[in-house]
C-alpha positions as CSV (number, residue, x, y, z in Angstrom):
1,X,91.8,122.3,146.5
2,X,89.8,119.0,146.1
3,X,86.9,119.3,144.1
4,X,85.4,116.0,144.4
5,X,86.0,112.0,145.0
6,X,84.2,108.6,143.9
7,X,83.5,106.2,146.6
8,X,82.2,102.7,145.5
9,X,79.6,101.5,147.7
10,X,76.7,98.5,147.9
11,X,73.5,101.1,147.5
12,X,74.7,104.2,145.9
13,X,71.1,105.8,145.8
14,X,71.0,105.2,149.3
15,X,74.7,106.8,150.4
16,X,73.9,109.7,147.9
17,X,70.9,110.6,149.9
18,X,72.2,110.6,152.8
19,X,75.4,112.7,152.2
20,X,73.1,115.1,150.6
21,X,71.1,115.4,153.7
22,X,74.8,116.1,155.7
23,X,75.4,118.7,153.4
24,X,71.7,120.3,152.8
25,X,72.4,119.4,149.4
26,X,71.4,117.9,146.1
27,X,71.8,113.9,145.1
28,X,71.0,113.2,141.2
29,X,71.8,109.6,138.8
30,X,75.1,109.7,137.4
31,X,74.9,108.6,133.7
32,X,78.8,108.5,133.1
33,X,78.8,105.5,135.3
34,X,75.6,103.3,135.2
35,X,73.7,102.7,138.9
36,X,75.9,105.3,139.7
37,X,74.5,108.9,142.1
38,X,76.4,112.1,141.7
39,X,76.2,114.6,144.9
40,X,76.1,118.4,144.8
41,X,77.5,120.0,148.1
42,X,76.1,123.4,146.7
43,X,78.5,125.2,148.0
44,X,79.9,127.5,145.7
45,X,82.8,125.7,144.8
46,X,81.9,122.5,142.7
47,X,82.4,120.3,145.9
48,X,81.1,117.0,144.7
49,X,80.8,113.3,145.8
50,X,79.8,111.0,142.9
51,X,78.8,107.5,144.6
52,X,79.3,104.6,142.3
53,X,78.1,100.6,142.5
54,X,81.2,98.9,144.6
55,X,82.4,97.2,142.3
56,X,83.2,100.0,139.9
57,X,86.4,101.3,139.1
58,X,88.3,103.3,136.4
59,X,90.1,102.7,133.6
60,X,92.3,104.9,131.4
61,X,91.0,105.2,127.6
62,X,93.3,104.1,124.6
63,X,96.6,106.7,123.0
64,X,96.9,110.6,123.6
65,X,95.1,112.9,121.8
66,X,96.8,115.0,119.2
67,X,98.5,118.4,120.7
68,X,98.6,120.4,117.3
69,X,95.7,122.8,117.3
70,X,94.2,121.5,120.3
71,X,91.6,123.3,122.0
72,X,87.8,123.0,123.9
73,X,86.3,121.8,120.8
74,X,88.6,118.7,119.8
75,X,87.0,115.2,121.1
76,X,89.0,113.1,123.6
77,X,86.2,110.4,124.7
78,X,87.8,107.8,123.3
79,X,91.4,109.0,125.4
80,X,89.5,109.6,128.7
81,X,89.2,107.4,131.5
82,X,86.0,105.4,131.8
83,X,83.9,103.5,134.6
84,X,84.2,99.7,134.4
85,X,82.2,96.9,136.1
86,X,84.5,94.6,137.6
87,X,84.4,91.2,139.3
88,X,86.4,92.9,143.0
89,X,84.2,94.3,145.3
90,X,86.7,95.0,148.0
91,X,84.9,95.1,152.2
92,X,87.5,97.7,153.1
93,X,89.5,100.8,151.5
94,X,92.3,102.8,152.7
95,X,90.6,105.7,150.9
96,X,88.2,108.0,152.8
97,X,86.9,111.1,152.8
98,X,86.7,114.1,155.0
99,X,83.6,116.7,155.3
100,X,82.1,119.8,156.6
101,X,78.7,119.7,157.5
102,X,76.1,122.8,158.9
103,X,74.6,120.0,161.4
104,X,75.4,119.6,164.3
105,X,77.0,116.1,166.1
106,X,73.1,115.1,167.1
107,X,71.8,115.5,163.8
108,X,74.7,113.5,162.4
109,X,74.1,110.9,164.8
110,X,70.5,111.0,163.9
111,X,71.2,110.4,160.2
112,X,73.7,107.5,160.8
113,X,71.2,106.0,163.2
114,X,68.7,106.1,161.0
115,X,70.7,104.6,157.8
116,X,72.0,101.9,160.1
117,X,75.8,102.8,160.6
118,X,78.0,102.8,162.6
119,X,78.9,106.4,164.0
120,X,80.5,108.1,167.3
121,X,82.6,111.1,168.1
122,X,86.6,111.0,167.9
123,X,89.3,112.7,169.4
124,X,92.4,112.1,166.8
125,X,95.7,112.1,168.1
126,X,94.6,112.6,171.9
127,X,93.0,115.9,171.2
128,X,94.3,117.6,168.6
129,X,91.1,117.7,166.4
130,X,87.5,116.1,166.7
131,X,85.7,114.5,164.3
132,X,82.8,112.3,163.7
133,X,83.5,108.9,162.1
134,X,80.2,108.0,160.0
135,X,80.7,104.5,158.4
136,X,79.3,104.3,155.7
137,X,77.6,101.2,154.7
138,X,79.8,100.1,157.9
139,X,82.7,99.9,155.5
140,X,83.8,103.2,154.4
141,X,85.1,105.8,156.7
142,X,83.6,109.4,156.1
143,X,84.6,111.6,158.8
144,X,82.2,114.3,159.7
145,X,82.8,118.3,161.0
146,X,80.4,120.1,162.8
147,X,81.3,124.0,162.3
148,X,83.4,123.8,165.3
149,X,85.2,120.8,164.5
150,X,85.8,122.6,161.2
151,X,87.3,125.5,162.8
152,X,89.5,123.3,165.2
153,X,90.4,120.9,161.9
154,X,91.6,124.2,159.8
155,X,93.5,125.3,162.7
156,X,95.6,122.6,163.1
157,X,95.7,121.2,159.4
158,X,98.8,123.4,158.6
159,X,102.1,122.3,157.1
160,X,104.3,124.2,160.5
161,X,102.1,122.1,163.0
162,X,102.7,119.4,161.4
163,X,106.5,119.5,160.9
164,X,106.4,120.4,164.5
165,X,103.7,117.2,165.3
166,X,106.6,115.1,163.6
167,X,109.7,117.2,164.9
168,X,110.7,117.8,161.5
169,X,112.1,121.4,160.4
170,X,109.7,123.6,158.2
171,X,110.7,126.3,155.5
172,X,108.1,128.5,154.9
173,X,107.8,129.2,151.0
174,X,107.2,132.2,149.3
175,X,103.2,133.5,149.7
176,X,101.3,132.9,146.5
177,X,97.9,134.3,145.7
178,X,95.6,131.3,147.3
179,X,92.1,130.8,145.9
180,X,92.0,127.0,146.8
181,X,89.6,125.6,149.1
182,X,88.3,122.3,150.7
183,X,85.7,120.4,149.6
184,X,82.6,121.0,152.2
């Protein structure tokens, strides 16, 4: 399960808004991180994006707290990772981020239109799955599902078609209670 990401972007106000229209959603400041938006998929499961300045990033706090007698009450803030301003502000990221969205590819369209960015339908690996790419800021990839290109997406996103994809054997492993899901 993924419950949520941080992208860095030039207007996170902006890119907040706008994912919360893709997913009919909620967009609100996010004080851990100053300048920084937090979006609420409102999906039942704590899906989240939280859109930070672009040149934020994160940096682990200082020592471990103790173990002994440890529990929901004992204070780590000054252990916990924290959000930095820093002088790198990088154009491109190999990071992106993949949704699932009610609207459909013309209301999508509409919305990056509208914000400016680049957008267009893709066939991955010659038809396997469809997506829409919706470039944020024209600089970070966030690839868009329709409700049918979530269907065909879940279909195919299994570990046997992909050991198949890459002629590599698969070993099924034993079935486990699953309660995980996607973000979107």
């Amino acid at each position: 399960m993924i419950n949520h990401i941080s992208i860095g972007v030039h207007n996170p106000e902006k890119v907040a808004n706008v994912l919360a229209e893709l997913w009919n959603g909620y967009a609100y400041p996010f004080p851990p991180s100053p300048g920084s938006f937090i979006v609420f998929a409102d999906d039942n499961r704590g899906s989240l994006v939280e859109v930070t300045p672009i040149n934020t990033v994160l940096v682990p706090g200082e020592g471990l707290p103790s173990e002994e007698n440890f529990d929901i009450n004992t204070p780590t803030g000054e252990h916990e990772a924290k959000f930095v301003s820093s002088d790198f502000s990088p154009k491109f990221v190999a990071t992106h981020l993949n949704i699932n969205t009610n609207l459909s590819e013309a209301e999508i369209k509409t919305i990056a239109e509208r914000a400016g960015w680049r957008c267009f339908t893709a066939n991955r690996e010659g038809g396997l799955f469809q997506l829409i790419e919706f470039w944020i800021e024209d600089r970070f990839l966030l690839e868009v599902n329709t409700p049918e290109m979530t269907a065909m997406y879940v279909g195919m996103a299994k570990p046997e078609n992909w050991a198949n994809l890459v002629q590599m054997p698969f070993e099924p492993k034993p079935q486990v209670p699953n309660n995980l899901n996607l973000i979107g």
